[in-house]
N, C-alpha and C positions, 0 to 999 in steps of 0.2 A: 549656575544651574547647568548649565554646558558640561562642566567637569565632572560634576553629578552624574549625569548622564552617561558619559561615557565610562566611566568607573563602574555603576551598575550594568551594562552591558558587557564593559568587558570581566565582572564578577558574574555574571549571569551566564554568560558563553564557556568561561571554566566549569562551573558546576556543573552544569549541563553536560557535560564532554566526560568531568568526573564519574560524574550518576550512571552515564552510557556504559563506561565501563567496567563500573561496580555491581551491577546489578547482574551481569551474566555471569560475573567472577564471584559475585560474594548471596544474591538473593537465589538464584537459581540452586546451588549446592544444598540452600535452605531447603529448598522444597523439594528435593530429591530424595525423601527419608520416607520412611515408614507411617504413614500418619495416626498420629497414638490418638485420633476418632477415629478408626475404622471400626466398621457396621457391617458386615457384609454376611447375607442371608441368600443360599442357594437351593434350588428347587430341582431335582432332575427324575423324573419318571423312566420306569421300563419301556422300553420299545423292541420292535420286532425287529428281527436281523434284518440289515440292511438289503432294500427290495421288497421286503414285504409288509404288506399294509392290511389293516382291518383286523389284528389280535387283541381281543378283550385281555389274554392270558398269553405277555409273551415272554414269561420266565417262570422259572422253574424252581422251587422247594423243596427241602426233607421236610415231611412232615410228622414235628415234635411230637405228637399225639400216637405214632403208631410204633412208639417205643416201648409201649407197654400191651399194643396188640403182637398176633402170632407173625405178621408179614409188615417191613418195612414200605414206607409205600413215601411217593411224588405227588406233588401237587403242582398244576398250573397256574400260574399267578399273574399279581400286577402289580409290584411295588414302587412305593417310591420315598426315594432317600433326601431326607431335608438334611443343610450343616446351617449354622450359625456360628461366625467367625467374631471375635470382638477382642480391644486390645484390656489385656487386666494389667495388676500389680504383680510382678515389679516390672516397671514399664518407665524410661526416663528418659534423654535426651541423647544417649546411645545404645540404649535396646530398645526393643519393645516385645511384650510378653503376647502370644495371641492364643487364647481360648475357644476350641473349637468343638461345637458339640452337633455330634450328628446322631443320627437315627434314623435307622430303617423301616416303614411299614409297610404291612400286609395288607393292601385294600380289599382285596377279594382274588377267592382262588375255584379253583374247578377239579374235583376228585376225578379217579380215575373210572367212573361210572356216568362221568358227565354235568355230577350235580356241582350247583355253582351258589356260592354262598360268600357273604360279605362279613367282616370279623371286624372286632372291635376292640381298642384298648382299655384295659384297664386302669382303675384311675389310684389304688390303692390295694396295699397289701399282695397276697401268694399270687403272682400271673397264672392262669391257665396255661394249657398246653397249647392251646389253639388264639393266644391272646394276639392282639395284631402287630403289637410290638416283637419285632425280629430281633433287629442290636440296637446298643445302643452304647456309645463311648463320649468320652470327652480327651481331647486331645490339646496340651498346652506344651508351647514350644515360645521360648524367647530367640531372639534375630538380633542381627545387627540390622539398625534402622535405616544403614546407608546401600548396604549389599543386600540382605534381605535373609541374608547365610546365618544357618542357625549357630548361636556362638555359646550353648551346653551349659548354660546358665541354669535355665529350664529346660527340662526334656520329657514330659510321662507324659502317660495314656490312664485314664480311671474307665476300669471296664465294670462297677458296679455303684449301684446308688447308693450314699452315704445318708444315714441319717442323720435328723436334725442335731447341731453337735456334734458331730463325729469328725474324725480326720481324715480329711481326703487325700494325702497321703497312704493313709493307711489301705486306702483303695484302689492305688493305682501303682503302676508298675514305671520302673525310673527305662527310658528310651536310651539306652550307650549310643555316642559315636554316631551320633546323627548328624550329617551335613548336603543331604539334597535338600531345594526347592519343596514347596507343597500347597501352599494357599497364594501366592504370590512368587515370582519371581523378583530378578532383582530391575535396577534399571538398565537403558540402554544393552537391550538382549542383543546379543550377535547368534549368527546362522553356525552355531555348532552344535555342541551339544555339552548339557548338562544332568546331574545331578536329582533326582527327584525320589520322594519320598514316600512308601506306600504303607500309610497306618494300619493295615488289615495284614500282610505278611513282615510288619516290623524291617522294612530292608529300603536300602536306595538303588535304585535302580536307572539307568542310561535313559536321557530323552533325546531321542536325535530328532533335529532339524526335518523338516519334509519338502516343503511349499511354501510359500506366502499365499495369504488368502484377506478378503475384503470381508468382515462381518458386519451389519447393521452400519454402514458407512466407515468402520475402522479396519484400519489395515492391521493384518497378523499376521504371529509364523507359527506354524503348526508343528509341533514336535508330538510324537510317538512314545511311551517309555513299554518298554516290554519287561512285565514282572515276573522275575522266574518262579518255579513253583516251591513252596514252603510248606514243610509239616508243621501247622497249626498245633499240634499238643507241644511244639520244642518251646511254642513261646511261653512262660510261664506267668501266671493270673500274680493277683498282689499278695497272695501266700505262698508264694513259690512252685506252687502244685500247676498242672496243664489246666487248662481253662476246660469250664464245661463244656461239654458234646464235640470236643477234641477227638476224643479216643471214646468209640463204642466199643463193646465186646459182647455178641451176641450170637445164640446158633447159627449155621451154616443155613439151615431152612429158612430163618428169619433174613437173611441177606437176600435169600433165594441163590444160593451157591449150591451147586450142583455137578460130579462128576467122578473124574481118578482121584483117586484117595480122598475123596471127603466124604463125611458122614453128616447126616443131617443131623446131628446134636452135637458136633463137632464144633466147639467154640472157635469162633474167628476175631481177631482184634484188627479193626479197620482204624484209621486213623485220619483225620479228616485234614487234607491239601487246599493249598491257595495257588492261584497264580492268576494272571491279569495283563489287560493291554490299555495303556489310558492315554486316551487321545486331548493336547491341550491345546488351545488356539492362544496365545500370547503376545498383546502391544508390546511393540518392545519398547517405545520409548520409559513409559511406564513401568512394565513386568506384570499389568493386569490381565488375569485369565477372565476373555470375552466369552467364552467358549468352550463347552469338554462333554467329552463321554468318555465311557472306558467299559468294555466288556471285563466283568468278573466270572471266576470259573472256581467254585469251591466242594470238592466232592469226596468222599470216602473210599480211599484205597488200602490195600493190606502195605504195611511197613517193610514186611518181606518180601522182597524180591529175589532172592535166592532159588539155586537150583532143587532144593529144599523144601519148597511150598510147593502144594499141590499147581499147576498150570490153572484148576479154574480159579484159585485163589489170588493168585499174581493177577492177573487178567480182569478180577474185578471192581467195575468203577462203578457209585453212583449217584447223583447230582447232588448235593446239601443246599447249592443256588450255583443257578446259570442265569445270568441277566445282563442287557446293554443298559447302564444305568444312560440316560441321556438328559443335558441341561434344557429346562424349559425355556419356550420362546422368552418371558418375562425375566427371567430370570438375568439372559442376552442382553434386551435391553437396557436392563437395570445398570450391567456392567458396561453397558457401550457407555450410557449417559455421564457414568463416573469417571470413565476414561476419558472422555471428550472433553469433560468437566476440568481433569487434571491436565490436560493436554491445551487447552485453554489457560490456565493460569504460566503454564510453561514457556508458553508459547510468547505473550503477553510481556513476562520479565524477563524472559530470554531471547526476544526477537523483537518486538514490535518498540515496546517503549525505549529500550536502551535505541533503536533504529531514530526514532522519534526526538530523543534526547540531545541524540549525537549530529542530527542533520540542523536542530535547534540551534543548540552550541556554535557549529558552524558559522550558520546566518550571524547569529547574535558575535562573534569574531570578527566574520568579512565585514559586516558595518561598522564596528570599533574602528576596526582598520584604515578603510574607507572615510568616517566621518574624522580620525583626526589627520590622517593624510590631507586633504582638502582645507583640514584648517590651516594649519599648516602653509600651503600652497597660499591661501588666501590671504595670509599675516604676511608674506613675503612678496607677493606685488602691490601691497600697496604704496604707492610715490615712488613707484619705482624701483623698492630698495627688497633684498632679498628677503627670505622668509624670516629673519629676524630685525632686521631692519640696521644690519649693518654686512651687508653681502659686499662681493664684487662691485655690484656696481650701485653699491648704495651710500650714507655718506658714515662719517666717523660716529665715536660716540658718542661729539657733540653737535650732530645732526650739518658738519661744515669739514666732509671730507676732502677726499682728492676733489670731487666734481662740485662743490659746496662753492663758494664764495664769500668770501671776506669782505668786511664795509672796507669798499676803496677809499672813501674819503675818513679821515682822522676825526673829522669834525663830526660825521654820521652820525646816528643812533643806534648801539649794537644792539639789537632785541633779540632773544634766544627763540629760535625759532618753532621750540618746543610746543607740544600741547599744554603743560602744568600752568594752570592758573595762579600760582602761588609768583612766577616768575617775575621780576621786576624788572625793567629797561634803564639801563644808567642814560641819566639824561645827557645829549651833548654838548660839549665845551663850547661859549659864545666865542665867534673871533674876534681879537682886539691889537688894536692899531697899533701898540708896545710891547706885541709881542714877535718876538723874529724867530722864524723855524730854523731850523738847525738844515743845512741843505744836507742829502744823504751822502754820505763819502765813501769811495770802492774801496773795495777791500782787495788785501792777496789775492784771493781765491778771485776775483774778478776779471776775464780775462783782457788783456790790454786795451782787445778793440772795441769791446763792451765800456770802456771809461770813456766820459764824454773829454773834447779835448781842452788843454788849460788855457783857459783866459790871464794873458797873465797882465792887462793892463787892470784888471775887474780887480777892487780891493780884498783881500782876505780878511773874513769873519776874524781871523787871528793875529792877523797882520799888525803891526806897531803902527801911528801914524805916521808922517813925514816928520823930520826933525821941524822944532817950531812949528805944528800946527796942533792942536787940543781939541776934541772934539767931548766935548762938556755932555753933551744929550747923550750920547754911545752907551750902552750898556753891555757888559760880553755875555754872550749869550750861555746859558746852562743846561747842560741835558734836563734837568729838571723843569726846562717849561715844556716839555715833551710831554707831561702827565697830562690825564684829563680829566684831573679837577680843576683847573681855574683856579687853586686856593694859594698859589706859588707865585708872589714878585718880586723879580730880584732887587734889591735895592744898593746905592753907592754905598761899601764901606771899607774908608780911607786906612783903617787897620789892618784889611784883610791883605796877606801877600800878594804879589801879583804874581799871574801864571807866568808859567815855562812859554813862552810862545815858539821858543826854537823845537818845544816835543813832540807840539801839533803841525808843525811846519810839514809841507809833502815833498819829498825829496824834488828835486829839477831833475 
């Protein structure tokens, strides 16, 4: 049971030690991808330029409707842009595809007389002019699931509804050479700058780094990307043609242009510009955006700017949308909880249990260690003798070393001193009165003063008798009564030759 024991502890304390290091090396990489359930649903309303508070109406519209009256005209508004991010097909174990569809609405605006009125979407068939549906796109983009970097698999934008049936392909326009950031970053953000993506003027544009900042208990780094300005008719719709209300072409008086060389019937072709500043707040360990707004600035200016165009022409600008789109409070939240969420599980396989593991491992080691050191120790003093029970100072392998003792007396009982109950004790030899010992005789090796000295009146075991004398009862003694079974006596026979006595004889 014992051996059991330590066996499973010391297989428990490896594992443990194994898992500590597996998991940051091989679980953690797992969970650093793209996750093909992402769901993510954003909400961001117009708000008034920073500082100012209490606008019903803090952006600004062309209003569709006054393209068919005498005078172009602006509307005061209040929009607000939903997206709904989700991963589709083809989506697999190293991309993932993300479908994004956003839309803009008009909740209510304020003419330029004051009056203020609330609009409504359409639910089918021809939109009005005044319908409260602004844009509306879908944007799909495949990533590498590890980086987050678009890898041109997939790339469009569909800027009209297809119907039932139809190919949405045939709707959307293929994105070249797309590789900023846009719905995500990647992981592990560092404080430089990157790459970012702006669906509205088709381009990538620089996010530089700003600050770190604290949102809703998460830490972020805020980057900047500044969108330059783009002529909207360059991008072309999915027939190749500029996309609707790109390019007006309409009287000089319907502009309200006015001055040297122009005539108010004087056709003017404006062209409608983008440009943008979007602010992103960024966990980096993650690459989730907690946080964003981005002022848009979209407006109708003439194409020419030449010495050529009249001066009020060059000079004319005016608003198509000016708005701060800004992320709603819920919206924050929603993205703190998911990040926390993931920053938890991160944290967890990459910090805590492999910690957990490896301090486990440990213990479960140092007692391995420990418990068979001591046994060890404990097997080796007992009776004395070393931890295996034949040390320094312990005895031989038949328990009757250097410090052991031998039965002094011939006659004794040798019993093995062992624990084996199986062991038997040879019984010992009875003395008997016919039997004569052999006295022990020196050897070479003996040194001189060590031999006792010669009696030389005392008879020799070997000795011949005297001439004329016969001793009838003598027997000569035989190493063989030296054994100790008792089963040996020597008996008189008259055939046998007689010893050498001169061989055994000890020199004088």
């Amino acid at each position: 049971m014992k051996r059991v024991l330590l066996a499973l502890m010391a297989f428990l304390g490896v594992a443990c030690i194994a898992a500590a290091i597996a998991l940051p090396t091989y679980l953690v990489p797992k969970l650093k991808v793209v996750p093909l359930d992402l769901d993510i649903t954003s909400v961001a309303e117009t708000v008034a330029p920073e500082g100012e508070t209490g606008d019903r109406f803090p952006a600004r519209i062309f209003d569709r409707c006054s393209v068919s009256e005498r005078r172009a005209a602006v509307f005061d508004a209040h929009l607000t842009q939903q997206r709904r991010s989700v991963i589709v097909d083809p989506s697999d174990e190293n991309q993932a595809t993300l479908q994004s569809a956003q839309t803009v609405r008009i909740d209510r605006v304020r003419d330029a007389d004051g009056q203020e009125r609330d609009l409504t979407m359409a639910t089918d068939g021809e939109l009005p002019c005044d319908d409260a549906l602004l844009t509306a796109t879908i944007d799909r983009v495949s990533v590498d699931r590890k980086t987050s970097v678009p890898n041109g698999n997939v790339s469009s934008l569909q800027l009209e509804a297809v119907p039932e049936g139809g190919n949405v392909d045939e709707a959307s326009v293929k994105l070249e050479d797309r590789k900023g950031f846009q719905y995500k970053f990647g992981f592990d953000v560092g404080k430089r700058d990157y790459y970012y993506y702006d669906s509205n003027s088709r381009q990538d544009s620089v996010a530089k780094f700003v600050e770190e900042r604290r949102i809703d208990g998460v830490d972020t780094y805020h980057f900047v990307a500044d969108v330059p300005e783009k002529d909207l008719s360059d991008l072309p719709d999915a027939s190749g043609e500029a996309a609707l209300g790109t390019i007006l072409n309409m009287p000089a008086r319907w502009w309200g242009i006015s001055g040297k060389g122009v005539k108010s019937r004087d056709p003017v072709e404006m062209h409608r510009y983008a440009k943008a500043t979007r602010h992103v707040y960024v966990e980096p360990t993650t690459g989730t955006i907690i946080y964003g707004y981005e002022d848009q600035h979209q407006y109708f200016k003439s194409p020419d700017q030449s010495e050529e165009s009249p001066e009020a022409v060059r000079d004319f600008e005016m608003d198509a949308l000016k708005a701060t789109f800004k992320w709603s409070d819920e919206t924050v939240a929603q993205q703190a909880d998911r990040t926390k969420h993931y920053l938890s599980l991160l944290n967890w396989g990459g910090k805590y249990v492999p910690i957990g593991l490896g301090v486990l491992g440990a213990l479960l080691l140092i007692g391995w260690a420990i418990l068979v050191w001591r046994g060890r120790t404990t097997d080796g003093k007992t009776d004395g003798r070393g931890p295996d029970g034949n040390g320094p100072d312990g005895d031989g392998p038949d328990d009757n070393g250097p410090n052991g003792d031998y039965p002094t007396d011939p006659n004794a009982s040798y019993a093995y001193s062992g624990s084996h109950e199986a062991t038997t004790a040879i019984p010992a030899v009875s003395s008997t009165d016919d039997t004569t010992v052999m006295p022990a005789q020196p050897t070479a090796q003996d040194p001189y003063w060590s031999q006792p000295p010669v009696d030389e009146t005392a008879p020799s075991a070997w000795s011949q008798p005297e001439q004329g004398q016969t001793d009838h009862n003598h027997v000569a003694p035989s190493p063989a009564d030296e054994t100790d079974t008792g089963s040996f006596r020597p008996i008189t026979d008259p055939t046998r030759p007689m010893p050498d006595y001169d061989s055994y004889r000890r020199p004088e």
